[in-house]
N, C-alpha and C positions, 0 to 999 in steps of 0.2 A: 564159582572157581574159574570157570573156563574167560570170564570178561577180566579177570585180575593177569591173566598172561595175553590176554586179547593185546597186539600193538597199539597204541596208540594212533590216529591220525596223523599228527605229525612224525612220527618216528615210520610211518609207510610212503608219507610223503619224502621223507628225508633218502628212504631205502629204494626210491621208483627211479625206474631210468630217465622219466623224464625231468625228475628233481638232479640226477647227474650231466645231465644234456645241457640243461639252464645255467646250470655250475660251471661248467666248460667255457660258454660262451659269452657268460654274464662280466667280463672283462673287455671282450671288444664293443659288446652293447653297450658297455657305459663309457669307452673311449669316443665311440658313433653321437651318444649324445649329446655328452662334455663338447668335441670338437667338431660335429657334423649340423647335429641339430639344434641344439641353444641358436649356436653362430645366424642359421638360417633363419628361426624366430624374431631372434634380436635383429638383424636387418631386415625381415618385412616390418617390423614394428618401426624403426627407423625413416624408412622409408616412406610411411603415411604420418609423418611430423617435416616441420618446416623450423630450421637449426642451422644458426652460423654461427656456432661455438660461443658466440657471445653475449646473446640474448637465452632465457630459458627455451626450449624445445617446445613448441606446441604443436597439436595435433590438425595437420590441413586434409584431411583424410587422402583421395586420388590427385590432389592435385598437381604433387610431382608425376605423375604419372602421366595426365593431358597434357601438362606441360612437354611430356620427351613426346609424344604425339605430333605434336606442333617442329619439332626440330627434324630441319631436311637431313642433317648427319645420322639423327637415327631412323629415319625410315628408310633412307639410302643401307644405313647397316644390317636392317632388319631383310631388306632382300637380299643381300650379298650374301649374308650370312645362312640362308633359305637355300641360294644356290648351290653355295660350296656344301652343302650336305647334301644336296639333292642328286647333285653328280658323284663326291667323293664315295658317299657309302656305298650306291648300289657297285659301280665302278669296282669298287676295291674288294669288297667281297667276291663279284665275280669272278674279277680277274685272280686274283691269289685261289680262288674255287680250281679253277683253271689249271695254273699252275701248279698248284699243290696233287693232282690230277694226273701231269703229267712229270710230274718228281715222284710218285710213288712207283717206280717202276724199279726192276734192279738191273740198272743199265753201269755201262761204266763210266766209271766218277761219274756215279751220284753225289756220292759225298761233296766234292767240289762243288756241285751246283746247288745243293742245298744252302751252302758255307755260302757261295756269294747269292746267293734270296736274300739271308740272313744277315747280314754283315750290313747291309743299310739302317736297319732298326738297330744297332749296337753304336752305328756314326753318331758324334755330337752335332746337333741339330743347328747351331753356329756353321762349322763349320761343311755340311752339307748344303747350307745356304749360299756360302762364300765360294763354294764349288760353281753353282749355280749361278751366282749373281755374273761367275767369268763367261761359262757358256755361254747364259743369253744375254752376253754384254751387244748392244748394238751396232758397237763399233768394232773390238775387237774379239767380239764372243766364238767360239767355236762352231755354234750351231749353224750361224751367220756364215763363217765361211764354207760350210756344206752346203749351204744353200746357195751363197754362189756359185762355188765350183761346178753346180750342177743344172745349171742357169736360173735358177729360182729366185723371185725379189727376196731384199733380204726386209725384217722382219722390227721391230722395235721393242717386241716382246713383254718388260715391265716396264718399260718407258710410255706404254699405250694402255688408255683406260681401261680399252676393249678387250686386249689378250694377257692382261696383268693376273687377274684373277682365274682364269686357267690355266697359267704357268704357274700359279702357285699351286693350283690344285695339279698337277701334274707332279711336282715336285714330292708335294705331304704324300699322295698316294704312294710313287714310290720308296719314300722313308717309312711308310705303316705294311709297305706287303709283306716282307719278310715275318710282321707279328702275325696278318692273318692264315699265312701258308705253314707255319708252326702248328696252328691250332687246327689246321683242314685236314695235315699230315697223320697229326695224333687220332683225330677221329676216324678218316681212314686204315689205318691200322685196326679198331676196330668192327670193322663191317666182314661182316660173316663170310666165310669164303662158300662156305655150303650154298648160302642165296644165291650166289652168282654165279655158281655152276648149276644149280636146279634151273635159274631161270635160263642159261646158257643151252640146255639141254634139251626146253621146252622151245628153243628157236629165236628165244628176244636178241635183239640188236645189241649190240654195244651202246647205243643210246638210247635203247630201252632199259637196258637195266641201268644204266647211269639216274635217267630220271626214275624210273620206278623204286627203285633200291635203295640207291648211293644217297639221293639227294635226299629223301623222307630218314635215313640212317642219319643225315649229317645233319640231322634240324635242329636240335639243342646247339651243335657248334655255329652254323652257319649264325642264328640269330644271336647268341651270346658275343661272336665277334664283331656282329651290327653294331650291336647296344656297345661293347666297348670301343671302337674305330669310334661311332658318333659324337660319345662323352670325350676322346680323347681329343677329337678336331675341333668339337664345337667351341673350346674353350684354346684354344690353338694361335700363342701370340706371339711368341719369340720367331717362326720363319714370315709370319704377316708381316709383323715390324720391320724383320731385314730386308725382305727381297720386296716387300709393295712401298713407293711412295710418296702413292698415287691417293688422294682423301678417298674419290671416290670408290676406291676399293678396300675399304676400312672393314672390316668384320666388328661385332660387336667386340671382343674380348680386348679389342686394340683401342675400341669409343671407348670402355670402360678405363684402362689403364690411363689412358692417356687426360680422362675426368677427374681421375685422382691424382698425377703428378702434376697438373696442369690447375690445378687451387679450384677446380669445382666440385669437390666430392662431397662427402653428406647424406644428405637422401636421397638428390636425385642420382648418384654411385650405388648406392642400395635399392633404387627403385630397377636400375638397369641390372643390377647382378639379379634382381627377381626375377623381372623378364624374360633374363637369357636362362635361370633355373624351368620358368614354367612350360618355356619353349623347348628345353630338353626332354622334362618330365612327359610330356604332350610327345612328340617321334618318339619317341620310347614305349612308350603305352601303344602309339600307334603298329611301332615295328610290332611289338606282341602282340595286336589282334592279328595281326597279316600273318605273322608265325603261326598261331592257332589256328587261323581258318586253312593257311596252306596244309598243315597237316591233321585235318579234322577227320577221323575216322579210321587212320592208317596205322594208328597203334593197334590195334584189336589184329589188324590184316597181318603186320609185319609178326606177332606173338603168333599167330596163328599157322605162319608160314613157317615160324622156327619149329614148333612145337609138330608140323606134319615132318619137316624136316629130321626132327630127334625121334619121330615115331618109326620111320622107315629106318632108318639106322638101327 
């Protein structure tokens, strides 16, 4: 008697919260696969055949692949594009670490100086370019005339192979702070105020308890803003195209467009969108070991300091 009201399996599975968890999400997973992941498949597949829409598609396995090997525009892209991440991320999180740091204070007009952090990331990315293209115009640019008036040479700026690419990485930083001191601000808000008066009381420095404290607190934000800044720039073509135009300061996302309007796309467009995927996936992975080694042990510490902290209370 007692198996004839027993549930079912399925009717427990139907009833379990992780069959409601699955239900919830089972709409964006299958928008992720439809539009994220097929797409990806289909173009590695792509990309190991050799296809001029004319002839059938056959299969050349790497060999679009040895072939962009051999191409000076893409190894010249592959380190341009190695650069501009190597400076922009750490740079940018710092800096916005920084600033967000010293906007958490309640000074007056705050609000103001929050509004202009913020008000770069809302500008059309056009038209912070066209800003920029005036300033460090060579001839009539404004930068230019501060540096004379100040006796300084004046400068060539994106007209020069050499300083082309860190005038744009100057620029995108400033159009992405505003997103990363948003996210540093929120996580500061919450950092225990109890920790930082216990450790205040025991004698630490203001930059002891910054790094001990602040920074291990802000470690889910600090590396989630990495990983989003890197996916946002690596792939970063519309201020390349405007303000660089110069070949050799080409980033990959600019070889890639400019393979497909320019009648060489195919597989070797597909072999490059691979590339530039596996070289994301790769800093990415790499930022998350460096996130978990930098904070390896310090969860157990920081619970432990709450929880003496909630015992004395």
């Amino acid at each position: 008697m007692e198996d004839r009201y027993r549930p079912s399996a399925i009717k427990r599975l139907i009833g379990s919260e992780h069959f409601a968890g699955w239900a919830f999400v089972a709409p964006a997973v299958i928008l992720i696969a439809i539009f994220f992941l097929i797409p990806i498949g289909w173009s590695l597949l792509i990309s190991l055949q050799a296809n001029n829409l004319i002839a059938p598609a056959h299969y050349v396995g790497l060999a679009n692949y040895k072939a962009l090997t051999k191409d000076p525009a893409f190894r010249s892209a592959i380190g341009h594009t190695l650069l501009y991440t190597v400076i922009f991320v750490p740079v940018s999180v710092g800096g916005a670490l920084a600033l967000a740091v010293a906007l958490n204070r309640k000074i007056r007009g705050i609000r103001f100086y929050r509004l202009a952090v913020f008000v770069p990331l809302v500008t059309s990315t056009v038209a912070t370019g066209l800003v920029f293209l005036w300033l460090l115009d060579p001839t009539f640019g404004f930068v230019n005339y501060v540096l004379h008036a100040v006796g300084l040479p004046q400068q060539q700026f994106l007209q020069d192979p050499n300083q082309a690419l860190y005038c744009i990485i100057a620029m995108t930083m400033w159009g992405w702070l505003g997103f990363d001191v948003i996210v540093y601000l929120a996580a500061l808000q919450g950092v225990p105020e109890e920790l930082l008066e216990a450790a205040e009381i025991d004698g630490a420095s203001k930059w002891s308890r910054f790094r001990s404290i602040v920074v291990p607190l802000l470690g889910p934000a600090i590396f989630a803003s990495a990983v989003l800044v890197f996916s946002g720039v690596i792939d970063d073509f519309v201020i390349v195209d405007l303000l660089s135009s110069n070949a050799g300061n080409t980033p990959m996302s600019v070889i890639i467009y400019s393979t497909q309007h320019g009648g060489n796309g195919g597989p070797a467009l597909n072999a490059l969108g691979t590339i530039m995927l596996v070289m994301s996936l790769v800093i990415a992975f790499i930022g998350y070991l460096a996130y978990r080694y930098a904070t390896r042990g310090e969860r157990g510490s920081r619970i432990d300091a709450l929880t003496s902290i909630a015992g004395s209370e």
